[in-house]
Jmol script that loads the backbone (N, CA, C; Angstrom):
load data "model"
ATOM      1  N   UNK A   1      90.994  96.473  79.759  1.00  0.00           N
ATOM      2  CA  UNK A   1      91.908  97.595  79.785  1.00  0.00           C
ATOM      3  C   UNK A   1      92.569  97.714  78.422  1.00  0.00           C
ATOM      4  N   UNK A   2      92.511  99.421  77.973  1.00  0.00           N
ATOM      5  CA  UNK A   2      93.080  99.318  76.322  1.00  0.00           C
ATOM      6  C   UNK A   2      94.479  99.031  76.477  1.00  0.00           C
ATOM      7  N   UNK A   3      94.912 100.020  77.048  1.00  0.00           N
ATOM      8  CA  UNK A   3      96.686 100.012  77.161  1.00  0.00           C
ATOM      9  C   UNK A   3      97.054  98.555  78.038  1.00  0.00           C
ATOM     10  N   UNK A   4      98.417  97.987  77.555  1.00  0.00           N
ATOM     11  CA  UNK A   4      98.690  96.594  78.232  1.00  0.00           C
ATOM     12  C   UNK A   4      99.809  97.142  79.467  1.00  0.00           C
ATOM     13  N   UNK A   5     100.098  98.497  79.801  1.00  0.00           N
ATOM     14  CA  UNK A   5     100.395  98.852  81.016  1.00  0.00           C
ATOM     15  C   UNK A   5      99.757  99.193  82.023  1.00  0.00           C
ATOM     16  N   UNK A   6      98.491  99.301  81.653  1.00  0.00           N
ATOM     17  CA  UNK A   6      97.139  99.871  82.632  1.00  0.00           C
ATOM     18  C   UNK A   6      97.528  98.676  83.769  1.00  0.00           C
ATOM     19  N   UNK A   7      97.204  97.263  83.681  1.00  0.00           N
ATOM     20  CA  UNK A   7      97.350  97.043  84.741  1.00  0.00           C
ATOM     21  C   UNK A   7      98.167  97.136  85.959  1.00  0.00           C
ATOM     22  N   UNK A   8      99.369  97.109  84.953  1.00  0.00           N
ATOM     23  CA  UNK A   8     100.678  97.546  85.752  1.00  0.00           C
ATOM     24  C   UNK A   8     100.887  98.744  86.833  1.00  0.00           C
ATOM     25  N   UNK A   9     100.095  99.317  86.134  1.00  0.00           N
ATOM     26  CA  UNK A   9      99.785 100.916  86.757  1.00  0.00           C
ATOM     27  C   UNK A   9      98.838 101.128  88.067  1.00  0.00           C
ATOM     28  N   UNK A  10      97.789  99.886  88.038  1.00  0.00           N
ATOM     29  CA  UNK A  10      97.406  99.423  88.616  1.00  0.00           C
ATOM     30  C   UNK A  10      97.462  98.719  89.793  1.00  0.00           C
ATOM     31  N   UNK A  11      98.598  98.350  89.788  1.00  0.00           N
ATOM     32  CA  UNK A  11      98.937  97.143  90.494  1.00  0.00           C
ATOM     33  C   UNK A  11      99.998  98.225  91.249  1.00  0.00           C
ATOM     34  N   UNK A  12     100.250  98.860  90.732  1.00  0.00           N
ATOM     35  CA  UNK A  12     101.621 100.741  91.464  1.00  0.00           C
ATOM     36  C   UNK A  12     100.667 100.800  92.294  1.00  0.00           C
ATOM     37  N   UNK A  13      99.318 101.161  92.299  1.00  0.00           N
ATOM     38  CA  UNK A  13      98.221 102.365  92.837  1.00  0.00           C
ATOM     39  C   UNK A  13      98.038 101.405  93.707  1.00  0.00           C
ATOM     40  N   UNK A  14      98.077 100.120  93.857  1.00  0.00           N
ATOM     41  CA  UNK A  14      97.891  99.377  95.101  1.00  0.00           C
ATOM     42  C   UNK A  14      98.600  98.799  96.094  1.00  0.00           C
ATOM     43  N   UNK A  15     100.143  98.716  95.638  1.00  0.00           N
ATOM     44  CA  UNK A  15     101.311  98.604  96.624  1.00  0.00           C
ATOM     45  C   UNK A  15     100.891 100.091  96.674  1.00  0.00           C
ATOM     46  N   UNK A  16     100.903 101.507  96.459  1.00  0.00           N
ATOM     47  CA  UNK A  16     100.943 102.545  97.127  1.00  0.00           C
ATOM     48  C   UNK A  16     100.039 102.411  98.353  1.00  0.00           C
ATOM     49  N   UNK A  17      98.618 102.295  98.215  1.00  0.00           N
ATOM     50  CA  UNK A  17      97.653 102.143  98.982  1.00  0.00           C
ATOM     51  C   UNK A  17      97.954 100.996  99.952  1.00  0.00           C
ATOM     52  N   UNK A  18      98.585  99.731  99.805  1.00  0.00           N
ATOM     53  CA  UNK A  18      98.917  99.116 100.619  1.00  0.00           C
ATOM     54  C   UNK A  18      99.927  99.346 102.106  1.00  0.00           C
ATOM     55  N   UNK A  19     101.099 100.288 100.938  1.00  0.00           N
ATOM     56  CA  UNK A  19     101.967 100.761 101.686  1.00  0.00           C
ATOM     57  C   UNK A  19     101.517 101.567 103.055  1.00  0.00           C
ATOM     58  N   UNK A  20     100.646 102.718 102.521  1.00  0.00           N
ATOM     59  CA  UNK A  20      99.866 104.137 103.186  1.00  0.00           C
ATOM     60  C   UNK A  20      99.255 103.225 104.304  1.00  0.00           C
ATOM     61  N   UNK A  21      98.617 101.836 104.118  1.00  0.00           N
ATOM     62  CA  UNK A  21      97.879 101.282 104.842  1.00  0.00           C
ATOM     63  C   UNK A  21      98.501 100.449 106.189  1.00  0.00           C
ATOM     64  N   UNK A  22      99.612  99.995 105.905  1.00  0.00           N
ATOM     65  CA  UNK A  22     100.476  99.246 106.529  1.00  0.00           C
ATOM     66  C   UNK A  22     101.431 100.849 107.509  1.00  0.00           C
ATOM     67  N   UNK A  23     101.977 101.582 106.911  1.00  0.00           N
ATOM     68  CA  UNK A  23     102.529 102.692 107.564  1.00  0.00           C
ATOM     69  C   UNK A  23     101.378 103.315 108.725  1.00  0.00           C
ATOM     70  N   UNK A  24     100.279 103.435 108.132  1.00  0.00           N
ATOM     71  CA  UNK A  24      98.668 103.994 109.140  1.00  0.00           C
ATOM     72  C   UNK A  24      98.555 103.022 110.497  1.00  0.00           C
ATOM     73  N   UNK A  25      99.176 101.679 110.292  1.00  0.00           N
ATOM     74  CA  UNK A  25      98.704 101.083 111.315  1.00  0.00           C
ATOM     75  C   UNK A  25      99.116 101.075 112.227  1.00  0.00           C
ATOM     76  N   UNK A  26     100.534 101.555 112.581  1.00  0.00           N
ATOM     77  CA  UNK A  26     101.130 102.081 113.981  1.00  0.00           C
ATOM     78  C   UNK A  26     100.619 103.086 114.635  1.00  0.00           C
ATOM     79  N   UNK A  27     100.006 104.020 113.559  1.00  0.00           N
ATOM     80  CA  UNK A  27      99.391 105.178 114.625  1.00  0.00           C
ATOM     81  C   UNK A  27      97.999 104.724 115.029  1.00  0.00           C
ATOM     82  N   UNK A  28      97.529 103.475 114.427  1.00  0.00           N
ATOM     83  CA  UNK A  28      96.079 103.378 114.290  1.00  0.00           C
ATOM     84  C   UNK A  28      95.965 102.575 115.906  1.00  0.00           C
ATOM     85  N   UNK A  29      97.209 101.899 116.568  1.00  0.00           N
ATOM     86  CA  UNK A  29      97.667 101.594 118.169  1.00  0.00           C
ATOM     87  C   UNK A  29      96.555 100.768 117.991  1.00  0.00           C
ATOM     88  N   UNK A  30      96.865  99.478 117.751  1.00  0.00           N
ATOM     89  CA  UNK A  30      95.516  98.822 117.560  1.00  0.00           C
ATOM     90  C   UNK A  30      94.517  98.665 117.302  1.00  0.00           C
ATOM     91  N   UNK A  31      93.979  99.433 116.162  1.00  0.00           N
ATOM     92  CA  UNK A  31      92.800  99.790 115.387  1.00  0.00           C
ATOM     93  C   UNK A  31      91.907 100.632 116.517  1.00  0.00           C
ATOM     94  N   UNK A  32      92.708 101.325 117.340  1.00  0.00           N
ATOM     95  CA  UNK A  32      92.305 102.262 118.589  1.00  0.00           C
ATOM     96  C   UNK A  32      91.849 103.635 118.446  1.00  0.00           C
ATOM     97  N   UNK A  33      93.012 104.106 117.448  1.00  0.00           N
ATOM     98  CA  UNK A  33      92.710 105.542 117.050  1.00  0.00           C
ATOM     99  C   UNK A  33      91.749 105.687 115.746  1.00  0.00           C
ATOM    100  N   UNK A  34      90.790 105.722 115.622  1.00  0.00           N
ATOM    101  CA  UNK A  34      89.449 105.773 114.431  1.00  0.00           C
ATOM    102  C   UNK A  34      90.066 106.585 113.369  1.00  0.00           C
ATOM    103  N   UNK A  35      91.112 107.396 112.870  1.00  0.00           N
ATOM    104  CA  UNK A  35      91.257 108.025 111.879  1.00  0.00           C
ATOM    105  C   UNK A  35      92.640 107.121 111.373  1.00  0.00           C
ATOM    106  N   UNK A  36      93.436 107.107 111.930  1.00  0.00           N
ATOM    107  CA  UNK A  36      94.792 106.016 111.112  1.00  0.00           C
ATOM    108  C   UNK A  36      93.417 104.652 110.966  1.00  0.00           C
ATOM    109  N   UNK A  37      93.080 104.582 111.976  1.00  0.00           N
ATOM    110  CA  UNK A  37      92.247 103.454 111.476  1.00  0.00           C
ATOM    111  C   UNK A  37      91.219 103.137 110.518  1.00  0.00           C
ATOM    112  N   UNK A  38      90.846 104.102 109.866  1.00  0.00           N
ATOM    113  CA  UNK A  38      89.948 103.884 108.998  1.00  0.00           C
ATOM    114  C   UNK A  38      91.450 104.278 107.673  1.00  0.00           C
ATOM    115  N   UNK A  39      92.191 105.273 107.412  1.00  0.00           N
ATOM    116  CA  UNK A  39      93.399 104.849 106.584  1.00  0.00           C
ATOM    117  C   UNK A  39      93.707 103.459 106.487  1.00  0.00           C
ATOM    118  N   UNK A  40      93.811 102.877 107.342  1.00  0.00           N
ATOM    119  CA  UNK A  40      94.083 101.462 106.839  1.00  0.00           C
ATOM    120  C   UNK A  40      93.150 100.437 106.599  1.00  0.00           C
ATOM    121  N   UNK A  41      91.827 100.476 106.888  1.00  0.00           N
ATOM    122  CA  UNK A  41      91.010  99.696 105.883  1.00  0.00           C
ATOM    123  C   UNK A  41      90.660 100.350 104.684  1.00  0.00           C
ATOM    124  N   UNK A  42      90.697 101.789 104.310  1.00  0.00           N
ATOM    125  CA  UNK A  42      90.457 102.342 103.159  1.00  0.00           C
ATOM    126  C   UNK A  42      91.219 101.615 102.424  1.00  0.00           C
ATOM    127  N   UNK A  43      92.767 101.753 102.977  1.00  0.00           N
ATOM    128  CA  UNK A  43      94.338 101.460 102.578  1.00  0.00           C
ATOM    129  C   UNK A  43      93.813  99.934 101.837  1.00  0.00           C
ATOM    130  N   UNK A  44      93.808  99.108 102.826  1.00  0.00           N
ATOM    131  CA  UNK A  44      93.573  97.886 102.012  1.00  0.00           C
ATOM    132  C   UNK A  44      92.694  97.492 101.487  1.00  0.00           C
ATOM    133  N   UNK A  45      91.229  97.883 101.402  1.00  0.00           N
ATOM    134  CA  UNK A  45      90.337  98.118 100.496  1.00  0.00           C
ATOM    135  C   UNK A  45      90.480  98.377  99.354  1.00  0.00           C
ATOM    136  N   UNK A  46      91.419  99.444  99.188  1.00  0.00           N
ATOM    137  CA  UNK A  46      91.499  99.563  97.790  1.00  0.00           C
ATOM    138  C   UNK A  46      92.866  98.773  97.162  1.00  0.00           C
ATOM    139  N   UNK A  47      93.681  98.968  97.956  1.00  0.00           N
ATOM    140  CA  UNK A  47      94.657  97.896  97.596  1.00  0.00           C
ATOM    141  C   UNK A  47      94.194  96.402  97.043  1.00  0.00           C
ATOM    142  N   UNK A  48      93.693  95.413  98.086  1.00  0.00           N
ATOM    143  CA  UNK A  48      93.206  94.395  97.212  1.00  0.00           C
ATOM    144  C   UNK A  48      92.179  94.168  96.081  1.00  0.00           C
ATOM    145  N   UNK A  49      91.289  95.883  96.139  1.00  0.00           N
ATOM    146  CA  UNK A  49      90.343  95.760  94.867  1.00  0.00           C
ATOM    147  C   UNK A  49      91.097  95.450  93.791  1.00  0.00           C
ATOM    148  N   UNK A  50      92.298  96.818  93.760  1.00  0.00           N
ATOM    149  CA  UNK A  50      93.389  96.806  92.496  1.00  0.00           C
ATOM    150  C   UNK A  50      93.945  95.607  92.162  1.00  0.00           C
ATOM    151  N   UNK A  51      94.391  95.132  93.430  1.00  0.00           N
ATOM    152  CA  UNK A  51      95.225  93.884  93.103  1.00  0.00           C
ATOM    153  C   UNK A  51      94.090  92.869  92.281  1.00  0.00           C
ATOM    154  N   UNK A  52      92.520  92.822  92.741  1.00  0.00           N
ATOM    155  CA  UNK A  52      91.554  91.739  92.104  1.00  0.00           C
ATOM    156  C   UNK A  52      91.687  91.865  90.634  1.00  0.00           C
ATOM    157  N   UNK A  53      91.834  93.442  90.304  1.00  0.00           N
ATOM    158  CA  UNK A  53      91.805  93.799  89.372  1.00  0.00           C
ATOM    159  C   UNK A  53      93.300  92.904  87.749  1.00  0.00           C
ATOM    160  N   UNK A  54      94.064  93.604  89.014  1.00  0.00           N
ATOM    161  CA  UNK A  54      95.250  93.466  88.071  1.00  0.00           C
ATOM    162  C   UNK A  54      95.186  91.774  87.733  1.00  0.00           C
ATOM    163  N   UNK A  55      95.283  91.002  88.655  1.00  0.00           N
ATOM    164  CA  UNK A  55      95.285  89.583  88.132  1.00  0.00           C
ATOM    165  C   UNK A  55      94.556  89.153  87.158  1.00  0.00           C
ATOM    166  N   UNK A  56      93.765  90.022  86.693  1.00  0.00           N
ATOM    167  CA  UNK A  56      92.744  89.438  85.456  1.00  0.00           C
ATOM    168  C   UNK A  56      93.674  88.948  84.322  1.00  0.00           C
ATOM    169  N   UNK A  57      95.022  89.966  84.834  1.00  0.00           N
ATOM    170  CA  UNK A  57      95.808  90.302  82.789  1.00  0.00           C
ATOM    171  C   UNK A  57      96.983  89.653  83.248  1.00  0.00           C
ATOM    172  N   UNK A  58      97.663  90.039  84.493  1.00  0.00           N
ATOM    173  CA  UNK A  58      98.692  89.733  84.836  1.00  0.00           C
ATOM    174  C   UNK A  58      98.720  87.787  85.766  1.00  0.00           C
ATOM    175  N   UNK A  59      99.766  87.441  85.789  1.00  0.00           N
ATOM    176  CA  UNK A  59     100.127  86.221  86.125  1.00  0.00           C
ATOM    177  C   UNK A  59     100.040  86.564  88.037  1.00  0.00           C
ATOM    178  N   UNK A  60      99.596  86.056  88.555  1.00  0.00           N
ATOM    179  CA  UNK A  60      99.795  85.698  90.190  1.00  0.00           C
ATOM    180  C   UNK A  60     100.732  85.905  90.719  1.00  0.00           C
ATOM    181  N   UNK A  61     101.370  84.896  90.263  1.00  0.00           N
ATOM    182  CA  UNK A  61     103.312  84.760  90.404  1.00  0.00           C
ATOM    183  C   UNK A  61     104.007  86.373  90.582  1.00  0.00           C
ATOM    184  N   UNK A  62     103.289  86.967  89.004  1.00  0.00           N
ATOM    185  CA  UNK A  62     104.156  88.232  89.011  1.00  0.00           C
ATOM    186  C   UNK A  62     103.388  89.282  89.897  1.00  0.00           C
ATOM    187  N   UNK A  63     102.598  88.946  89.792  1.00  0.00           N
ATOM    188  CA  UNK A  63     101.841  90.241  90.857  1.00  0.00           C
ATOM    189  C   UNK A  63     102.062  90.467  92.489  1.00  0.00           C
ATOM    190  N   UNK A  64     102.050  88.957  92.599  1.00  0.00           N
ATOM    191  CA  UNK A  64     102.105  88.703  94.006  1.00  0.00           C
ATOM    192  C   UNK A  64     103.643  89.097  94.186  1.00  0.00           C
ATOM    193  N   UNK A  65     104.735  88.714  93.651  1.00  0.00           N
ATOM    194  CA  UNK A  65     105.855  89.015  93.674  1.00  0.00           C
ATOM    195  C   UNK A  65     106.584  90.547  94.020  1.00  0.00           C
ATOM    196  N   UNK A  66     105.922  91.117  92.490  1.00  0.00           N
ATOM    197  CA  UNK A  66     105.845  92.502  92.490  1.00  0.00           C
ATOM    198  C   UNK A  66     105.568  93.001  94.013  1.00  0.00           C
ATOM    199  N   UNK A  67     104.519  92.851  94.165  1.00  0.00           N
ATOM    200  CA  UNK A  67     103.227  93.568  95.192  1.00  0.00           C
ATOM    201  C   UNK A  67     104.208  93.211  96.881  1.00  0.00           C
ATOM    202  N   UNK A  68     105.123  92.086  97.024  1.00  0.00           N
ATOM    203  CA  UNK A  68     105.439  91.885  98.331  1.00  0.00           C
ATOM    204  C   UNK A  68     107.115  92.412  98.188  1.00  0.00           C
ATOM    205  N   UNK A  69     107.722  92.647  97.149  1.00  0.00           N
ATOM    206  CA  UNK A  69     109.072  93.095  96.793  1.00  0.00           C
ATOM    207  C   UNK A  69     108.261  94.886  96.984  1.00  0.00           C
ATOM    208  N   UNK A  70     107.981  95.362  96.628  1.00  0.00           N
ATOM    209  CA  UNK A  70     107.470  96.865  96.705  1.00  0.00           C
ATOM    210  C   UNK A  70     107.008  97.316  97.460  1.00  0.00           C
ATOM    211  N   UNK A  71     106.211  96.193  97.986  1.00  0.00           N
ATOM    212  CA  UNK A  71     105.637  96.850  99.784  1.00  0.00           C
ATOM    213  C   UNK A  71     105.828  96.638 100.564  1.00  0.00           C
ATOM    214  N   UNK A  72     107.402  95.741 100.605  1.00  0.00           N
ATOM    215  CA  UNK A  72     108.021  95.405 101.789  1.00  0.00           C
ATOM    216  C   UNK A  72     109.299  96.988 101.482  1.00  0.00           C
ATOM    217  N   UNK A  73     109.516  97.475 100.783  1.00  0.00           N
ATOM    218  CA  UNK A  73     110.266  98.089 100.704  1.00  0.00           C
ATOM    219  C   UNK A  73     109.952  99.118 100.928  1.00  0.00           C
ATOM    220  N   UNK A  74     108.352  99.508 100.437  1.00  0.00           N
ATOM    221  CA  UNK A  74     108.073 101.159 100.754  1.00  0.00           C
ATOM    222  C   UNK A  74     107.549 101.132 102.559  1.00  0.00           C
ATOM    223  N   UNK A  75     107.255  99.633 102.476  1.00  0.00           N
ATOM    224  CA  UNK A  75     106.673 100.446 104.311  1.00  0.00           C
ATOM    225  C   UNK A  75     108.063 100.623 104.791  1.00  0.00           C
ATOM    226  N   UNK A  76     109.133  99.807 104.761  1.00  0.00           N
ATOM    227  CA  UNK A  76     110.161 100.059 105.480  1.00  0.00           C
ATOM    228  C   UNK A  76     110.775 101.752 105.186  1.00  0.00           C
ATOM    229  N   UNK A  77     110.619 102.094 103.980  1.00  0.00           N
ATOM    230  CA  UNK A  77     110.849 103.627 103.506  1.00  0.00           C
ATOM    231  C   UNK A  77     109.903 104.589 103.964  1.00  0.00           C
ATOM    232  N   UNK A  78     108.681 104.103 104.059  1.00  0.00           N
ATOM    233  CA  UNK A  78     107.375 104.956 104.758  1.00  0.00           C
ATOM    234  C   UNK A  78     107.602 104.980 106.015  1.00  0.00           C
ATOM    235  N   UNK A  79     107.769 104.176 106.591  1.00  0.00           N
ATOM    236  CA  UNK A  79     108.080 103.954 108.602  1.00  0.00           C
ATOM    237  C   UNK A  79     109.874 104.787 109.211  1.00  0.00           C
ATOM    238  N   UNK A  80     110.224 104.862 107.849  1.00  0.00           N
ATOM    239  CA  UNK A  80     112.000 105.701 108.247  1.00  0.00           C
ATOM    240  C   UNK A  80     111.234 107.069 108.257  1.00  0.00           C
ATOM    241  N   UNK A  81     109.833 107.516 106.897  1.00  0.00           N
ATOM    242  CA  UNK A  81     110.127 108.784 106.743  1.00  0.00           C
ATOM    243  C   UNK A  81     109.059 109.326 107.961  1.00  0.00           C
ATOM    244  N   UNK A  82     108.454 108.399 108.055  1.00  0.00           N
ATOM    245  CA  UNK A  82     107.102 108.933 108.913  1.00  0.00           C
ATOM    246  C   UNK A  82     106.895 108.488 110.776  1.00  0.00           C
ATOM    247  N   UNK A  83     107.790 107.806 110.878  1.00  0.00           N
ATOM    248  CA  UNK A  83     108.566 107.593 112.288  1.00  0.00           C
ATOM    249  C   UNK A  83     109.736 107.765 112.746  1.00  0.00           C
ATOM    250  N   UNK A  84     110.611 107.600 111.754  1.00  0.00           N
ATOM    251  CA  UNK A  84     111.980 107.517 112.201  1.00  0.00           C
ATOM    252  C   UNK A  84     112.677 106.440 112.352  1.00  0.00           C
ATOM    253  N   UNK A  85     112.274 105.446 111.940  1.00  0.00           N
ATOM    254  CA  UNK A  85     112.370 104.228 112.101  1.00  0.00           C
ATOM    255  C   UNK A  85     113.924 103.935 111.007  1.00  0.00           C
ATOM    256  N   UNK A  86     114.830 103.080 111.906  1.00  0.00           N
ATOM    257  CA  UNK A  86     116.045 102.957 110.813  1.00  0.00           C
ATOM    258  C   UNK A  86     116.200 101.131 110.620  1.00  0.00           C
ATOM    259  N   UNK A  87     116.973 101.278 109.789  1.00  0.00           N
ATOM    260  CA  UNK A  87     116.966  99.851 109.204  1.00  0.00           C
ATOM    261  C   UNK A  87     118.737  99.629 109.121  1.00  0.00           C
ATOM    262  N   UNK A  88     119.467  98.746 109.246  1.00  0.00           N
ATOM    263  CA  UNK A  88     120.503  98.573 109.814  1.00  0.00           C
ATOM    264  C   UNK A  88     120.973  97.623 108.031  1.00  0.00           C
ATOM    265  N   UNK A  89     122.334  98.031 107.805  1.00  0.00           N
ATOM    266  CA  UNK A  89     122.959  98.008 106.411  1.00  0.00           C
ATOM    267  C   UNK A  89     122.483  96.528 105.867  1.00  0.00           C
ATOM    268  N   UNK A  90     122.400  95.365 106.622  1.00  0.00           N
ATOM    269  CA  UNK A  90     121.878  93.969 106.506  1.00  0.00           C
ATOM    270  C   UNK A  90     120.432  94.414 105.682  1.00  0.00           C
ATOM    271  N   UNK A  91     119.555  94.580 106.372  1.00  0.00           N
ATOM    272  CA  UNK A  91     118.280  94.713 106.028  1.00  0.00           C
ATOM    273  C   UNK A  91     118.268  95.274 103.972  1.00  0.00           C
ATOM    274  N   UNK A  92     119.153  96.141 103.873  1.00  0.00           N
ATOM    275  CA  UNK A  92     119.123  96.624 102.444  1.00  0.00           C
ATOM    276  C   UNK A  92     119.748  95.272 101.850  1.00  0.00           C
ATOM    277  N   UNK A  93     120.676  94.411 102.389  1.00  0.00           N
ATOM    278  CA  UNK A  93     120.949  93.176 101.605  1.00  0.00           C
ATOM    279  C   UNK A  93     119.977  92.090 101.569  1.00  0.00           C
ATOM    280  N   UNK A  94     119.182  92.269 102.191  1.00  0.00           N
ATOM    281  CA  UNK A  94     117.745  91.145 101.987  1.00  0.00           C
ATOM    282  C   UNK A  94     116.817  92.055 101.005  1.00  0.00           C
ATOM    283  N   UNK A  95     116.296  93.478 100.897  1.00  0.00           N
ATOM    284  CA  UNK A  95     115.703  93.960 100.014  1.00  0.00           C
ATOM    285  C   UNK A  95     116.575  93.919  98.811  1.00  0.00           C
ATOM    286  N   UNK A  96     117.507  93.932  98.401  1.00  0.00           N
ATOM    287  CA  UNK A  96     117.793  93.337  96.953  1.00  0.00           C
ATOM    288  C   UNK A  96     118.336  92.294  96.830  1.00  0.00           C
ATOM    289  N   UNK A  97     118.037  91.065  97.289  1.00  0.00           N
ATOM    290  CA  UNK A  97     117.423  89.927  97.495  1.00  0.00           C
ATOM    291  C   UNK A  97     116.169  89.782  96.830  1.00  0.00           C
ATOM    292  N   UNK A  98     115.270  90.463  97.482  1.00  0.00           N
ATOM    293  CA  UNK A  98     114.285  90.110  97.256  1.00  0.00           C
ATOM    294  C   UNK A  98     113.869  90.808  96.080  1.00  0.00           C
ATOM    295  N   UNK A  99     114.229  91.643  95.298  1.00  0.00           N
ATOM    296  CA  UNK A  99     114.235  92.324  94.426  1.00  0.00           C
ATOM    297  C   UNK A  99     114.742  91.927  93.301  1.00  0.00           C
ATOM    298  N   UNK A 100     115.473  90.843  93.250  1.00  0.00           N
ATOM    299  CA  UNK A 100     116.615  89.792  92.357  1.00  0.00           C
ATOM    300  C   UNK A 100     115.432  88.658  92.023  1.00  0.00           C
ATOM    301  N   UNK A 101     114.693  88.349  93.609  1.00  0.00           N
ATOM    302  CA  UNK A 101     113.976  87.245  93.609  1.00  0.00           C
ATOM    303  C   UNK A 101     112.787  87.793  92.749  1.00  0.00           C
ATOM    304  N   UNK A 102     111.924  88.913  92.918  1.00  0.00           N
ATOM    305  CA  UNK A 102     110.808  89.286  91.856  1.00  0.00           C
ATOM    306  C   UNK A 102     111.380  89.273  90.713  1.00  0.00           C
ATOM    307  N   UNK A 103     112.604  89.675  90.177  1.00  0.00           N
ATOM    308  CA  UNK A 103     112.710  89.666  88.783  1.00  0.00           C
ATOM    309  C   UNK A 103     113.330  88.189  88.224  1.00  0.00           C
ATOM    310  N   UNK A 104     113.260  87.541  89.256  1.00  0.00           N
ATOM    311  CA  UNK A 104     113.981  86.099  88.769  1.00  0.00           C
ATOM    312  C   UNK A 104     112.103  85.598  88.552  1.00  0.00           C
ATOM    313  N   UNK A 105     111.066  85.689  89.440  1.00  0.00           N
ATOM    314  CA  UNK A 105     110.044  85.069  89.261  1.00  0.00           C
ATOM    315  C   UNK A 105     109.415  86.084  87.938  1.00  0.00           C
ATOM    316  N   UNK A 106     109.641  87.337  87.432  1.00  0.00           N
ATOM    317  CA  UNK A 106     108.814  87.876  86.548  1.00  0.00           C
ATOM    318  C   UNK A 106     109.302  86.933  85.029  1.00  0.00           C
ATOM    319  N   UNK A 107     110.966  86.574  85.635  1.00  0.00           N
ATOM    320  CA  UNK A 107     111.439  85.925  84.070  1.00  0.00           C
ATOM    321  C   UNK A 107     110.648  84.363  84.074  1.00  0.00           C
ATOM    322  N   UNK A 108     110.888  83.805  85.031  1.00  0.00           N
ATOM    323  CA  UNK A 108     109.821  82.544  85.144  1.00  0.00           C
ATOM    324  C   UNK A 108     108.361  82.337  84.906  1.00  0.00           C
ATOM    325  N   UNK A 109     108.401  83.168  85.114  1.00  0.00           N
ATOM    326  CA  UNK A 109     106.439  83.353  84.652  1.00  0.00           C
ATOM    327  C   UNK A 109     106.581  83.879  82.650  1.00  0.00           C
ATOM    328  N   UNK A 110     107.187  84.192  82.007  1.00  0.00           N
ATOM    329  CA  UNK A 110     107.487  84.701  80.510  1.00  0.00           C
ATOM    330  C   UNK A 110     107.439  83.156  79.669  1.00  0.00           C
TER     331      UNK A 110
END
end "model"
wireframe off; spacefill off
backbone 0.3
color backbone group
């Protein structure tokens, strides 16, 4: 990769796809309904390609970090916008938590 953000960018396009994939699976009612259900193996198909991808350049630590701080946050944001689903004022104090914790592991990995 020329640019040294490509992977980074990369590694976006697959918490997205992860996210889409993880949100698909409630409607998918147990891999029951064939169309959420194929969204979510697309979903993670391409998600972990990216992710194979990104680790080439990037550190584990930070990826993996990244990747579970971002997609714990967007499914919970994907499942409010696309179910209705609410999350109770606690829950936002463990997501920046954990958001403290990725950038405490991105400085550890430097």
């Amino acid at each position: 990769m020329s640019h040294p953000l490509a992977p980074y960018a990369l590694l976006l396009i697959a918490i997205v796809a992860e996210v889409i994939a993880t949100v698909a699976m409630k409607a998918a009612d147990g891999m029951t309904q064939w169309k959420p259900a194929l969204l979510v193996a697309v979903g993670y198909g391409t998600a972990f390609w990216l992710l194979s991808v990104a680790v080439r350049t990037i550190p584990v630590g930070i990826v993996y970090s990244i990747w579970a701080g971002l997609g714990m946050a967007g499914a919970a944001i994907g499942a409010r916008i696309v179910y209705g689903e609410m999350l109770q004022p606690i829950a936002f104090v463990g997501m920046a938590v954990i958001a403290a914790g990725v950038g405490l592991v991105a400085i550890g990995q430097r």
